[in-house]
C-alpha positions in Angstrom: -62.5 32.7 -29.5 -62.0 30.3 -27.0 -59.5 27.9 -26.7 -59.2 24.2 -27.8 -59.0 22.6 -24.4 -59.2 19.0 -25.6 -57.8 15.8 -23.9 -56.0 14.9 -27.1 -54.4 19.0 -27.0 -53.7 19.6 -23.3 -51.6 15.9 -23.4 -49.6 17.8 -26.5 -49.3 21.1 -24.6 -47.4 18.8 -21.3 -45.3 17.0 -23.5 -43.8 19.9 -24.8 -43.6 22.0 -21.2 -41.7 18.3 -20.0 -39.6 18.4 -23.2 -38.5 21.8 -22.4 -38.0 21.5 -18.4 -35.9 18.7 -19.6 -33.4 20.4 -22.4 -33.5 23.5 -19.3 -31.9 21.2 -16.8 -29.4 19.3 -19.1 -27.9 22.9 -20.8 -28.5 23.9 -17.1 -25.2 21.1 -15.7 -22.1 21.8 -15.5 -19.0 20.0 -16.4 -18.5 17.5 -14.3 -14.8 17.7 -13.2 -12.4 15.1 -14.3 -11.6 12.4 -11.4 -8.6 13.0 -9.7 -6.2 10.0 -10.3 -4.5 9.4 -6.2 -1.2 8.8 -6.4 1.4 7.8 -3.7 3.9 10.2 -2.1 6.4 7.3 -3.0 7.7 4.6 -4.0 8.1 1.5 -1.7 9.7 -2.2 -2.1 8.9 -4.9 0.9 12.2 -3.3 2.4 11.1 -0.6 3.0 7.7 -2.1 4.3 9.6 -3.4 6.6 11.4 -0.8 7.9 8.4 1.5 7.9 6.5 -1.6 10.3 9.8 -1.8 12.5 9.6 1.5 13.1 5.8 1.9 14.0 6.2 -1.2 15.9 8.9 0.2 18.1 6.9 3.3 19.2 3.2 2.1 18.9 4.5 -0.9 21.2 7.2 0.4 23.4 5.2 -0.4 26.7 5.1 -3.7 26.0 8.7 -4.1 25.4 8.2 -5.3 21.9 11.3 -5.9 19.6 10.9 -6.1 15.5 13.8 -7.4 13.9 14.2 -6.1 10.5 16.4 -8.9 9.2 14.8 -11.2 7.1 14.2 -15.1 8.3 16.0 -13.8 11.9 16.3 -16.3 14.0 15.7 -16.2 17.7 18.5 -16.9 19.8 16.9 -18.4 22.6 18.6 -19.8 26.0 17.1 -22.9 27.5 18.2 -22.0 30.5 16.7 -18.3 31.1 13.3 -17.2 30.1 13.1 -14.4 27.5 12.7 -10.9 29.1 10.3 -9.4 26.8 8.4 -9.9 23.1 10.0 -10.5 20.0 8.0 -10.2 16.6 10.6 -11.6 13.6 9.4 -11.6 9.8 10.5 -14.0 6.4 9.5 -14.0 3.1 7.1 -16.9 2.2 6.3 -16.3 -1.6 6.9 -13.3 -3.8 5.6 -13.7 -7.6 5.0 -11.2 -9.9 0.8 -10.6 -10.7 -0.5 -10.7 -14.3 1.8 -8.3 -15.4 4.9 -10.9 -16.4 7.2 -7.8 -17.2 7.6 -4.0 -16.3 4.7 -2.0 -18.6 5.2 1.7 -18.9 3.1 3.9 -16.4 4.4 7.1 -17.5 6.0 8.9 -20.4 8.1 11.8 -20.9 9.5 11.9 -17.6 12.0 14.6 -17.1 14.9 14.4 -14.7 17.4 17.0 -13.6 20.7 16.0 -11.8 23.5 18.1 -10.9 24.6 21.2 -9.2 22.6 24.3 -9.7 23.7 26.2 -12.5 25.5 23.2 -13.5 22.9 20.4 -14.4 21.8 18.0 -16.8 18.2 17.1 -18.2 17.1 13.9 -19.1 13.6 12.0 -20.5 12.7 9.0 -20.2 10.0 7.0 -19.3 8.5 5.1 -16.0 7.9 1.3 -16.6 6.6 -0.8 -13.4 5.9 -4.4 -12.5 3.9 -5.1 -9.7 4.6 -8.0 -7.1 2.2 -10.1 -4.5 4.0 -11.4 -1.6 3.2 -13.7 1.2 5.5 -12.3 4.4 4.8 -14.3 7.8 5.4 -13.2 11.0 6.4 -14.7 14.1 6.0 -13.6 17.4 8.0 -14.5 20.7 7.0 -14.1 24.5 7.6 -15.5 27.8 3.8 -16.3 28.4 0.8 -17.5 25.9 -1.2 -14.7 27.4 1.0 -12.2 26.3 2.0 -14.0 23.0 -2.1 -13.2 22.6 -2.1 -9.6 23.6 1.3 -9.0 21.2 -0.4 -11.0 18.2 -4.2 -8.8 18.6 -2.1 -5.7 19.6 0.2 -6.4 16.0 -3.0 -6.8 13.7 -4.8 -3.7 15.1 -1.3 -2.2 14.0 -1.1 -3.3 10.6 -4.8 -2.5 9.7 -4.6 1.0 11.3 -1.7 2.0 9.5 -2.5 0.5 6.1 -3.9 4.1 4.9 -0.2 5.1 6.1 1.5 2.4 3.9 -0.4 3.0 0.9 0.1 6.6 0.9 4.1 5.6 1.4 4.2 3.5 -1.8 2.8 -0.2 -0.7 0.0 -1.1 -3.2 -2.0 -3.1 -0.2 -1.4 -4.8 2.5 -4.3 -7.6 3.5 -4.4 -10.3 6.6 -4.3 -14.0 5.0 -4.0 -16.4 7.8 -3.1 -17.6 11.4 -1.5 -20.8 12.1 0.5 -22.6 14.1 4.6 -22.8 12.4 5.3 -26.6 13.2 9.0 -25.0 12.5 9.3 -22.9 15.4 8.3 -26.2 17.6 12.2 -26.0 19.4 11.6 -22.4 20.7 7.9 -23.2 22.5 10.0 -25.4 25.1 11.2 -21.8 26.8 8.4 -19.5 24.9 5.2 -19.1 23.1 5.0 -18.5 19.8 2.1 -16.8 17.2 2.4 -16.9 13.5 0.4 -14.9 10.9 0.9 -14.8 7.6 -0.5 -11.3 5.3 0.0 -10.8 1.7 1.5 -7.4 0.7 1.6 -5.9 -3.0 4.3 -3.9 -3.9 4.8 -2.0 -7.2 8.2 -1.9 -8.3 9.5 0.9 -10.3 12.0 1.3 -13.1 13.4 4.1 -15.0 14.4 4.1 -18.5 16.3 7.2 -20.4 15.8 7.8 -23.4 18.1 10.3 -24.0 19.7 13.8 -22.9 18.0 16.8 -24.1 19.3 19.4 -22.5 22.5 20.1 -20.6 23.3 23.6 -19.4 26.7 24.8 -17.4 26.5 28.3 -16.5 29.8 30.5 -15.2 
């Protein structure tokens, strides 16, 4: 007998070879693995920004003589009477307010800490709370010259954006470049020097723990 080869029969026959390719491919997938949530190796306040920038600042910069000072709103000492023998860079807190989050929410829960001596410890839970923080930090750089006042200033921002990756992974949220202008405040020290300021905003999340109770303490002889 030969086969019923009709237009209306043959479109059936395709639906169902599509319908089948189709259930083949989906049974077929795999799981798609869960994201991976990336976490920072640490935990960072603008402090420790700070200290981390000083730091890169002083070896990334070393030929040109450049000196970060790490104290906040640092003022530069500056001798009308000599020139200044090489750059300064000098930082101060414009602004710091917390973001949408108007107090600490809890980011983790069941957090165990141990403390103490081995064999002689104690275990505590708790749980992580955090509150994150957008600040405005300007920074203000120094030199004898305005041509290298410019190299300094392009020198500092190719710093910062290279090593934001680094910051981040060291517990700064983000660090991003908001503005240059000129700081009618620093008007006395351009009569000896030139000066640069920029201004970048920098997010910080700060951390707080808070114990519940102690579950476990153990002293072994």
């Amino acid at each position: 007998m030969r086969e019923n080869t009709s237009p209306e029969n043959e479109f059936e026959r395709l639906l169902r070879l599509k319908n089948a390719s189709f259930e083949n491919a989906v049974n077929s997938l795999e799981k798609e693995p869960e994201p991976v949530r990336t976490r920072a190796d640490a935990n960072a306040s603008v402090d420790d920004f700070i200290v981390m920038l000083a730091r890169i600042v002083s070896k990334v910069m070393k030929k040109q003589k450049v000196e970060f000072k790490p104290d906040e709103g640092a003022r530069l000492k500056v001798d009308q009477s000599e020139d200044i023998d090489h750059p300064y860079i000098t930082f101060r807190i414009i602004e710091c307010d917390k973001t949408q989050e108007i107090k600490p929410r809890i980011r983790e829960s069941g957090y165990l800490e141990s403390s103490g001596k081995t064999g002689d410890y104690t275990r505590r839970q708790g749980d992580i709370f955090g509150q994150l923080f957008h600040l405005i930090v300007q920074f203000d750089i120094f030199a004898d010259s305005y041509t290298t006042a410019n190299e300094v200033m392009n020198a500092f921002e190719d710093l910062i954006f290279s090593y934001t990756a680094y910051f981040k992974r060291n517990g700064v949220k983000d660090v991003r470049f908001e503005r240059r202008f000129t700081d009618t405040n620093l008007d006395q020290y351009r009569q000896k020097c030139s000066a640069r300021s920029l201004q970048y905003s920098v997010d910080i999340e700060k951390l707080f723990t808070r114990f519940t109770e102690t579950i476990e303490e153990i002293n072994v002889r």
